[in-house]
N, C-alpha and C positions, 0 to 999 in steps of 0.2 A: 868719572871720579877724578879730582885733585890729585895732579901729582906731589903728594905729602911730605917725600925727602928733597921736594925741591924747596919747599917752603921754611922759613925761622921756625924753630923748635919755642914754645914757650917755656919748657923745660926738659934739662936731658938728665934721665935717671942712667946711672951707672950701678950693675948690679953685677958686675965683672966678678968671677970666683963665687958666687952663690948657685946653688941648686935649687930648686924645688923644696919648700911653696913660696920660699921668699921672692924672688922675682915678681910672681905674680901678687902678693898680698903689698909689697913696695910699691907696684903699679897703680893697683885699685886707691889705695891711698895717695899715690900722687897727683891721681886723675880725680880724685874728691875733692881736690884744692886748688885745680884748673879752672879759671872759668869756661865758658863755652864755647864752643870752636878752638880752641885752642891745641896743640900738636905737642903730645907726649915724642920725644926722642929716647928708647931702650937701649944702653949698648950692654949686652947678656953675650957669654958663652957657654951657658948650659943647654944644650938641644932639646931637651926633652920642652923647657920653657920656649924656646925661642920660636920653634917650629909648631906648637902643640899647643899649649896652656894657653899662652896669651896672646894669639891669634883668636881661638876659638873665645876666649872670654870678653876679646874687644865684637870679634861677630855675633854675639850673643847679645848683645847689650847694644848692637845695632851701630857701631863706631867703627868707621872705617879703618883699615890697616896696611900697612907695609911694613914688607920683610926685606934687606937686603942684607947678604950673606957679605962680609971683609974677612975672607982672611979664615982664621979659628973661633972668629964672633961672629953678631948679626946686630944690625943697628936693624929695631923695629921700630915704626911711629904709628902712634894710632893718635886720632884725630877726634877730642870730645865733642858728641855732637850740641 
């Protein structure tokens, strides 16, 4: 697999200070206006999302992911296939 956060983001969503389900409903919508291939950048400090929600909903939907942890946040990319 690509390594993802080495790559240009074609968009970085900031979802900083939100909970659950916004994160992930901001997500799924940003990645409906990607085109393909293209590399969503997440920066979220909600865990329940970061670790959870939208790991599992990019692995479900078959789009690769990365997680890395900074800090009190997590920058994820997931990658439209």
């Amino acid at each position: 697999m690509a390594d993802l956060k080495a790559q240009t983001p074609a968009q970085v969503l900031d979802v900083l200070g939100r909970v659950c389900p916004y994160p992930l409903v901001l997500t799924k919508k940003a990645l409906e206006k990607m085109p393909n291939g293209g590399i969503l950048k997440i920066l979220c400090d909600a865990p329940a999302s970061a670790e959870d929600s939208l790991p599992r909903f990019a692995e479900s939907k078959g789009m690769p992911v990365e997680i890395v942890k900074t800090g009190e946040s997590w920058e994820i990319y997931i990658q439209k296939p």
